[in-house]
Gaussian input, Z-matrix of N, CA and C with variables (Angstrom, degrees):
# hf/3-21g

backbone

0 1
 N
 C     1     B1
 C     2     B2     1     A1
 N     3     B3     2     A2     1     D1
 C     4     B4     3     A3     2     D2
 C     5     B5     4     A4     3     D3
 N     6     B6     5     A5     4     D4
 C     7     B7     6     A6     5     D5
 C     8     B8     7     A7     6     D6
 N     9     B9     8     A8     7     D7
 C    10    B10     9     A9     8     D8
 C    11    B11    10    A10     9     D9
 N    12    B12    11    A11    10    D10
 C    13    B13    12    A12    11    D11
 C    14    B14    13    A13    12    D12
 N    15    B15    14    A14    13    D13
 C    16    B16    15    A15    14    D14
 C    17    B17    16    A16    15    D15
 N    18    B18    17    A17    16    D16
 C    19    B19    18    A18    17    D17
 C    20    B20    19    A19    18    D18
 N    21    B21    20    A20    19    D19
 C    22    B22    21    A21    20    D20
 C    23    B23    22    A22    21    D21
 N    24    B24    23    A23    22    D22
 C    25    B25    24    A24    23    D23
 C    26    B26    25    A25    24    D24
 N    27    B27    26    A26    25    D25
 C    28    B28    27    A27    26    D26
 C    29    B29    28    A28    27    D27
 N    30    B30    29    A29    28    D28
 C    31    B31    30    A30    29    D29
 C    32    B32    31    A31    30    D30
 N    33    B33    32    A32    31    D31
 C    34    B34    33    A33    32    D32
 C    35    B35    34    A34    33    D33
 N    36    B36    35    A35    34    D34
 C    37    B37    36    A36    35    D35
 C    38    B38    37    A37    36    D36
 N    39    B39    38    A38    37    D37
 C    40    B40    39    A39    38    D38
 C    41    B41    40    A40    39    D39
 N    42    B42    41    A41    40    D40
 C    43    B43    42    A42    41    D41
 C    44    B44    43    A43    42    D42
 N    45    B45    44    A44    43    D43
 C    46    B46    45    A45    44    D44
 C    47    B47    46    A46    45    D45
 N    48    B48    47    A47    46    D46
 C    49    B49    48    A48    47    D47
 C    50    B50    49    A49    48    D48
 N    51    B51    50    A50    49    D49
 C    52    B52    51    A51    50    D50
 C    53    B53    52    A52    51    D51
 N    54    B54    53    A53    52    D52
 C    55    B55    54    A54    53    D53
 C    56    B56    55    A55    54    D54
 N    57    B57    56    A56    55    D55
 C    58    B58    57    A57    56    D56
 C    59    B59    58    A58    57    D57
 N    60    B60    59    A59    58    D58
 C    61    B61    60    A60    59    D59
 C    62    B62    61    A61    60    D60
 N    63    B63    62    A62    61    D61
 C    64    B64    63    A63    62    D62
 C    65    B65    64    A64    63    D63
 N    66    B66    65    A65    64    D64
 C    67    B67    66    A66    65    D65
 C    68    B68    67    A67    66    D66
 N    69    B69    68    A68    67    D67
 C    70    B70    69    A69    68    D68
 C    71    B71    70    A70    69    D69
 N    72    B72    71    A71    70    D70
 C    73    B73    72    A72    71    D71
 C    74    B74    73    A73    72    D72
 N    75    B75    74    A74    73    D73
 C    76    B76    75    A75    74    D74
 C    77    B77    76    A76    75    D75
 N    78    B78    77    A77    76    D76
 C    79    B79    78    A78    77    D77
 C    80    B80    79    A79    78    D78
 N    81    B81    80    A80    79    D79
 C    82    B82    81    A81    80    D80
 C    83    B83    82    A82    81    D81
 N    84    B84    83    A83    82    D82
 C    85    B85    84    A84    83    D83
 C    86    B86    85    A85    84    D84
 N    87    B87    86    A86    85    D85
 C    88    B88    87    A87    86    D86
 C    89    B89    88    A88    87    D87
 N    90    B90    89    A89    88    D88
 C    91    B91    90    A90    89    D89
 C    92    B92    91    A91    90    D90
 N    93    B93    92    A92    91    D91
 C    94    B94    93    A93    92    D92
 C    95    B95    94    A94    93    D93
 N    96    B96    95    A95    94    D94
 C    97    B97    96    A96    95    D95
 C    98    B98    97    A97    96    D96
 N    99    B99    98    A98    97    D97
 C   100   B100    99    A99    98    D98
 C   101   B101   100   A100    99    D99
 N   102   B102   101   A101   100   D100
 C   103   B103   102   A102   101   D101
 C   104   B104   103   A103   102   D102
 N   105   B105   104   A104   103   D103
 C   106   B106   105   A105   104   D104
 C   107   B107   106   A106   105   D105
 N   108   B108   107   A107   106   D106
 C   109   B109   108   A108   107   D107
 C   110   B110   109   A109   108   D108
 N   111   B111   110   A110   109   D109
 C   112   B112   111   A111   110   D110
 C   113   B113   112   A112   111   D111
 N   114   B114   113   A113   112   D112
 C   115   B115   114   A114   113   D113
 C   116   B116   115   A115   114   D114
 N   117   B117   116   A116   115   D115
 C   118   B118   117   A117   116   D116
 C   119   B119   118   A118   117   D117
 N   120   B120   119   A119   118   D118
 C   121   B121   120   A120   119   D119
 C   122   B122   121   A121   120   D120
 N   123   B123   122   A122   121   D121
 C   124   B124   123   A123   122   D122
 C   125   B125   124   A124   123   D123
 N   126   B126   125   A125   124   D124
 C   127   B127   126   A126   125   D125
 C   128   B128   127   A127   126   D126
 N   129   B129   128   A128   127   D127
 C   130   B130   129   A129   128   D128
 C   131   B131   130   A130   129   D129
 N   132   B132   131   A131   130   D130
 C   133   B133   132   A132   131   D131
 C   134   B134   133   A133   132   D132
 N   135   B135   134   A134   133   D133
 C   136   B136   135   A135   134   D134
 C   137   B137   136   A136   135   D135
 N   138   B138   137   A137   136   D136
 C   139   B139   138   A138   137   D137
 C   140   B140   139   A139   138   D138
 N   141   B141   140   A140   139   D139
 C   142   B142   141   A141   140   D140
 C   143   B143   142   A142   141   D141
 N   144   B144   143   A143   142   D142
 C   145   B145   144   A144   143   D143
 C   146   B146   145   A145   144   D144
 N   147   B147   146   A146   145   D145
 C   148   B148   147   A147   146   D146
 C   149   B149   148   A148   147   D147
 N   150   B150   149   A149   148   D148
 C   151   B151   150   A150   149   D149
 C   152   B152   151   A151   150   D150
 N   153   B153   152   A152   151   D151
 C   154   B154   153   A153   152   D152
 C   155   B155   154   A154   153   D153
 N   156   B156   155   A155   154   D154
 C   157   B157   156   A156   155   D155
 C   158   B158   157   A157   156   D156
 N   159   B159   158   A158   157   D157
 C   160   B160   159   A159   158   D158
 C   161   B161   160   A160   159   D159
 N   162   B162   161   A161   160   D160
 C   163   B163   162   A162   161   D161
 C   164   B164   163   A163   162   D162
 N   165   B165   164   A164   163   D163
 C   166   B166   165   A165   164   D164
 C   167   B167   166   A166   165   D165
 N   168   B168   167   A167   166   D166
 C   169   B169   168   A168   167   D167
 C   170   B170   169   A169   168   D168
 N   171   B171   170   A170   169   D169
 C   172   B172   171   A171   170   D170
 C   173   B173   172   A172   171   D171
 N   174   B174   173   A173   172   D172
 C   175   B175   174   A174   173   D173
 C   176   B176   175   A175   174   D174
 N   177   B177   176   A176   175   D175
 C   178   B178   177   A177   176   D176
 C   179   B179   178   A178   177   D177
 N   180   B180   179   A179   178   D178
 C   181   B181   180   A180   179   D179
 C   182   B182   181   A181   180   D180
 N   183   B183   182   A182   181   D181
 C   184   B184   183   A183   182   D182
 C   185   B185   184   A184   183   D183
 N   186   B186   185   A185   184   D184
 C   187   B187   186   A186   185   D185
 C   188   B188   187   A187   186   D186
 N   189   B189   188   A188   187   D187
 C   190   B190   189   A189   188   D188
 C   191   B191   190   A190   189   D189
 N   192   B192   191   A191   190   D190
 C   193   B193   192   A192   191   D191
 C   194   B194   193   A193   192   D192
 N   195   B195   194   A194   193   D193
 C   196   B196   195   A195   194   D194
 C   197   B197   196   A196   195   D195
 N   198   B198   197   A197   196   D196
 C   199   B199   198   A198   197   D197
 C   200   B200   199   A199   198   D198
 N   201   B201   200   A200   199   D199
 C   202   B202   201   A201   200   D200
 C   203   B203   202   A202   201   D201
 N   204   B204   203   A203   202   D202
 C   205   B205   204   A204   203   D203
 C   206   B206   205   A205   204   D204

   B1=1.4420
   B2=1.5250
   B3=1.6500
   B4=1.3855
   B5=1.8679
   B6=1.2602
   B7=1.2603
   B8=1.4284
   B9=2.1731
   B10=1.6534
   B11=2.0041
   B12=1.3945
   B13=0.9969
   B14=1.9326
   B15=1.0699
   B16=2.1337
   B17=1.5280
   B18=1.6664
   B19=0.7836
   B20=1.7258
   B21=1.6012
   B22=1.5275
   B23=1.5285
   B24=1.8996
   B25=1.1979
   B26=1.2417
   B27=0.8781
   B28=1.7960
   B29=1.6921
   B30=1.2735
   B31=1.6591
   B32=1.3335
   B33=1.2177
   B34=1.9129
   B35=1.0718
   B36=1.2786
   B37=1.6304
   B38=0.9885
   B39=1.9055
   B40=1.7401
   B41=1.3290
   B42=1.6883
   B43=1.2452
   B44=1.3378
   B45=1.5283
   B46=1.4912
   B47=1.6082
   B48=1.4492
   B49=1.4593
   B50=1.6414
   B51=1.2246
   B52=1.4201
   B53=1.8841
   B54=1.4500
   B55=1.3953
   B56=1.4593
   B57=1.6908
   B58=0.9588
   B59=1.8557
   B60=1.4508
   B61=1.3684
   B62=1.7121
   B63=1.4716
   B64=1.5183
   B65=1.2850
   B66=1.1760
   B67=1.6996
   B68=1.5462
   B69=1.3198
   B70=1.5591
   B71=1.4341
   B72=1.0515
   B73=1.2832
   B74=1.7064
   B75=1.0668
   B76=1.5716
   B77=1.3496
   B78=1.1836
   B79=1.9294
   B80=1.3776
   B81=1.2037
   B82=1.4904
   B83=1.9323
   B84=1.6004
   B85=2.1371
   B86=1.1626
   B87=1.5255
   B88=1.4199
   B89=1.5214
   B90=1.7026
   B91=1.0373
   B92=1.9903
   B93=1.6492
   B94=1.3107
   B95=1.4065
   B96=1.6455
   B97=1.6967
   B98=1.0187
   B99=1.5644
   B100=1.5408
   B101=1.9644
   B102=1.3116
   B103=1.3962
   B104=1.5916
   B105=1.5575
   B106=1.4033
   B107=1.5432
   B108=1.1637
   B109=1.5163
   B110=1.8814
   B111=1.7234
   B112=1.6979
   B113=1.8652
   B114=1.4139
   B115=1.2968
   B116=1.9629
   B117=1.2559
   B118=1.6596
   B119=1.2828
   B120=1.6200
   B121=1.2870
   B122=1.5569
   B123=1.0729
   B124=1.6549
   B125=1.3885
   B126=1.3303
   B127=1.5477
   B128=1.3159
   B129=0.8316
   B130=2.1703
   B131=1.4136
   B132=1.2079
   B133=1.3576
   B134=1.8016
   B135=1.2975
   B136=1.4993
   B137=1.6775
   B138=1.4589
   B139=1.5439
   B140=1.7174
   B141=1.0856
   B142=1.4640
   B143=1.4782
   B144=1.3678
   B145=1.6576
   B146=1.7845
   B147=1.7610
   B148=0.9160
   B149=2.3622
   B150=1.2667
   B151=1.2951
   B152=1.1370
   B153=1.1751
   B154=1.4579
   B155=1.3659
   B156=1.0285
   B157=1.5799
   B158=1.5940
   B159=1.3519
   B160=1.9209
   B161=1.2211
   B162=1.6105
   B163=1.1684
   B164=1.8617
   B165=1.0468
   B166=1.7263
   B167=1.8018
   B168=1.3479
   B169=1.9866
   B170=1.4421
   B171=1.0284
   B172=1.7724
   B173=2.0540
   B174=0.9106
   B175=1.8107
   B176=1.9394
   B177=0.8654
   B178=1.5587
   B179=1.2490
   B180=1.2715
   B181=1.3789
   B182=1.3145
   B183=1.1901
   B184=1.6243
   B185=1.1724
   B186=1.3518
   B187=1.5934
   B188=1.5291
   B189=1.7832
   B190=1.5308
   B191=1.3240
   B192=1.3515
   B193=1.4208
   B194=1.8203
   B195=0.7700
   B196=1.6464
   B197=1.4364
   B198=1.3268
   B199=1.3455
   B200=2.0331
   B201=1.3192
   B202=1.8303
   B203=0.9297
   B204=1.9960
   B205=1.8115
   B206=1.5360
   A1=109.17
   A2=115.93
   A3=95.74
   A4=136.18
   A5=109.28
   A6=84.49
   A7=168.65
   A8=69.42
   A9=84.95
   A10=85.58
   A11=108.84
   A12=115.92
   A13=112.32
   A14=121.62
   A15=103.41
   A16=100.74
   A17=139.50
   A18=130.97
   A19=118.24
   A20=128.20
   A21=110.89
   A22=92.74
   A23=97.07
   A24=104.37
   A25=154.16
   A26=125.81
   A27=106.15
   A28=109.87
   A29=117.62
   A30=94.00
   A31=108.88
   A32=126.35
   A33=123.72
   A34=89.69
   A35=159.96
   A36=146.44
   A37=142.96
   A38=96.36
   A39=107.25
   A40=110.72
   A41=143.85
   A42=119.91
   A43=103.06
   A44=130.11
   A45=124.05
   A46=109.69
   A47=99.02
   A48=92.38
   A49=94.92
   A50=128.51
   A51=143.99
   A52=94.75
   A53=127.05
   A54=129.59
   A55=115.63
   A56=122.86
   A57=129.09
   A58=94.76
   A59=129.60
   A60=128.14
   A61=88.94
   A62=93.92
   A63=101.79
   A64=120.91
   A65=129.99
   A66=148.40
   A67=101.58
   A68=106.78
   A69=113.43
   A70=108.17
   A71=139.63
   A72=146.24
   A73=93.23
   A74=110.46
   A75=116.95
   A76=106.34
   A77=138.38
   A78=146.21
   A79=88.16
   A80=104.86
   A81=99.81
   A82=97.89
   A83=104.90
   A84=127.26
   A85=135.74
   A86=104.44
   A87=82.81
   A88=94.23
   A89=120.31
   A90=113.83
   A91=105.62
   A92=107.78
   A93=99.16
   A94=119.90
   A95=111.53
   A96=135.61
   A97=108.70
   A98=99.06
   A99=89.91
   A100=132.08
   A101=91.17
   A102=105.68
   A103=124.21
   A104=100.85
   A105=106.54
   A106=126.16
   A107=107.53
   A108=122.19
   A109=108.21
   A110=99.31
   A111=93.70
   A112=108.58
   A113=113.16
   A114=102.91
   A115=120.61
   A116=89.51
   A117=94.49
   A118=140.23
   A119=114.84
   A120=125.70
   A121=114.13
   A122=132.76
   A123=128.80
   A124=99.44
   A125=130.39
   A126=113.23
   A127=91.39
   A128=124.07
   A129=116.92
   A130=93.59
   A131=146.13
   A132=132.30
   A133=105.06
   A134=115.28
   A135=139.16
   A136=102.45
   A137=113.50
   A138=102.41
   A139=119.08
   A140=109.06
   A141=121.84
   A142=116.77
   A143=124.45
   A144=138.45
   A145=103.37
   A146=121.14
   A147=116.34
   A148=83.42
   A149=103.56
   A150=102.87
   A151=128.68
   A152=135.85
   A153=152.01
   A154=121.05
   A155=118.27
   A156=126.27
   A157=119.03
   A158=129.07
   A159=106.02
   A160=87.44
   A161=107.48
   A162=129.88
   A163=85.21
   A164=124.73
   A165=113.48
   A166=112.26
   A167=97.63
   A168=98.54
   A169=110.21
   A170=80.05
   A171=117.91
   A172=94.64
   A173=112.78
   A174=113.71
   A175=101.08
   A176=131.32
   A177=138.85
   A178=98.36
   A179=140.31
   A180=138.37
   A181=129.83
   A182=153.64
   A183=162.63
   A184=126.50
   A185=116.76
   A186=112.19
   A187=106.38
   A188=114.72
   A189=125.19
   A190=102.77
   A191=126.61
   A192=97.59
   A193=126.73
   A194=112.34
   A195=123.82
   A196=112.38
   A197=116.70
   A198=95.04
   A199=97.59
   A200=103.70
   A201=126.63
   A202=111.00
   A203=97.32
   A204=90.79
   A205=111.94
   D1=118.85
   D2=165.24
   D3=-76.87
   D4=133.22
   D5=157.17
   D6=62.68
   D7=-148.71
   D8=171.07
   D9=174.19
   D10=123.23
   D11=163.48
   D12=59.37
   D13=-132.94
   D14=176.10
   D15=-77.73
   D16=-18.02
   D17=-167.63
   D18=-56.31
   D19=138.57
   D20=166.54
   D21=-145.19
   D22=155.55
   D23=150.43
   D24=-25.62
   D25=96.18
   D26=-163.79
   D27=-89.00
   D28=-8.23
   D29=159.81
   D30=-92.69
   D31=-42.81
   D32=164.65
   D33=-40.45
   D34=-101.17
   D35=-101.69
   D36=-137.09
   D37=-3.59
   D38=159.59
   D39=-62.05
   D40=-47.75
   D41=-154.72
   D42=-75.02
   D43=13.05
   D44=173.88
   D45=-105.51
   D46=-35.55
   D47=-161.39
   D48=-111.57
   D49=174.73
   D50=171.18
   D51=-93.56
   D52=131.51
   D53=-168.88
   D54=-153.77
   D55=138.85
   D56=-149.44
   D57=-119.51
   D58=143.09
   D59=176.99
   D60=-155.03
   D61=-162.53
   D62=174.85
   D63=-156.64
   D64=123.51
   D65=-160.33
   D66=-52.43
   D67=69.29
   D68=170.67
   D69=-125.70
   D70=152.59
   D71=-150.50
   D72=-91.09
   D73=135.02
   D74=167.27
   D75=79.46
   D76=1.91
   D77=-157.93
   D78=-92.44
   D79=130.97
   D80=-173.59
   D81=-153.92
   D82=30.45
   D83=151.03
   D84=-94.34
   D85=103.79
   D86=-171.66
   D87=-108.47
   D88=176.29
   D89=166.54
   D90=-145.08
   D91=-175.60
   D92=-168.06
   D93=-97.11
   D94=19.25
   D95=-176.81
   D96=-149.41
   D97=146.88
   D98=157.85
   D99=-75.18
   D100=-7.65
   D101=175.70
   D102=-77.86
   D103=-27.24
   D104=156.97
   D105=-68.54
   D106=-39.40
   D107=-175.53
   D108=-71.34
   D109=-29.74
   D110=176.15
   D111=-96.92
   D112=-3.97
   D113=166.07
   D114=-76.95
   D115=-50.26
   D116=151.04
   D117=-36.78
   D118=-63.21
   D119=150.14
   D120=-34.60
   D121=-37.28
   D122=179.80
   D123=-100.01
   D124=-29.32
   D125=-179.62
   D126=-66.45
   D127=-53.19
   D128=-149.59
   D129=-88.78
   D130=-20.50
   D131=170.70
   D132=93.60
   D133=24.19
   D134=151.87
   D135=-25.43
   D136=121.00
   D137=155.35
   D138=-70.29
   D139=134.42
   D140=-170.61
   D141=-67.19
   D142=-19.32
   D143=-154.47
   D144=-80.35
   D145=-3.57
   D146=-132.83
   D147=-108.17
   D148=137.57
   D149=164.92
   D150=-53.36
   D151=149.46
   D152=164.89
   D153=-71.69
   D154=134.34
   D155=-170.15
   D156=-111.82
   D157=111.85
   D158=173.74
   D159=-119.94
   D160=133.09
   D161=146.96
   D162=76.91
   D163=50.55
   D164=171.83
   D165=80.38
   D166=-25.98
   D167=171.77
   D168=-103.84
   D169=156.92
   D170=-157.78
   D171=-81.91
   D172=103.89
   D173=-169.78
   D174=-78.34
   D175=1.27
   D176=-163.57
   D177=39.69
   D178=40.22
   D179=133.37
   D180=-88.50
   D181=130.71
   D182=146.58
   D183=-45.74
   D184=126.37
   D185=-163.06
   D186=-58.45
   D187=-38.68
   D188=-178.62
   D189=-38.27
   D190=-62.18
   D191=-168.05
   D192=-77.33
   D193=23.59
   D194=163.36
   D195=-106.56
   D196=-7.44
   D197=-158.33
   D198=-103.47
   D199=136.58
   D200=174.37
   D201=-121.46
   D202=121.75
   D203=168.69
   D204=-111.51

């Protein structure tokens, strides 16, 4: 079930979908890109420094470098 808008559950809807969030304490958005997850990150004013997550692991990438405004 989503949500609200790209946001989804991630225990509803990871074992269906492949999903992107970020290793911040309490973050609880996932989405189905990483491009969704860094447009978000700049809508809501997200600090950028924070790792990337697929599927619950931590990718050792940083949302900062994806993110264009």
């Amino acid at each position: 079930m989503i949500n609200s808008g790209r946001e989804w559950d991630f225990m509803e809807n990871t074992k269906k979908k492949d999903m992107y969030g970020l290793n911040r304490p309490g973050w609880d958005k996932f989405f189905e890109s990483i491009d969704e997850l860094a447009d978000y990150v700049l809508e809501q004013g997200v600090s950028p420094h924070y790792e990337i997550t697929y599927n619950g692991e931590n990718t050792k990438e940083v949302i900062s470098d994806f993110l264009v405004e």
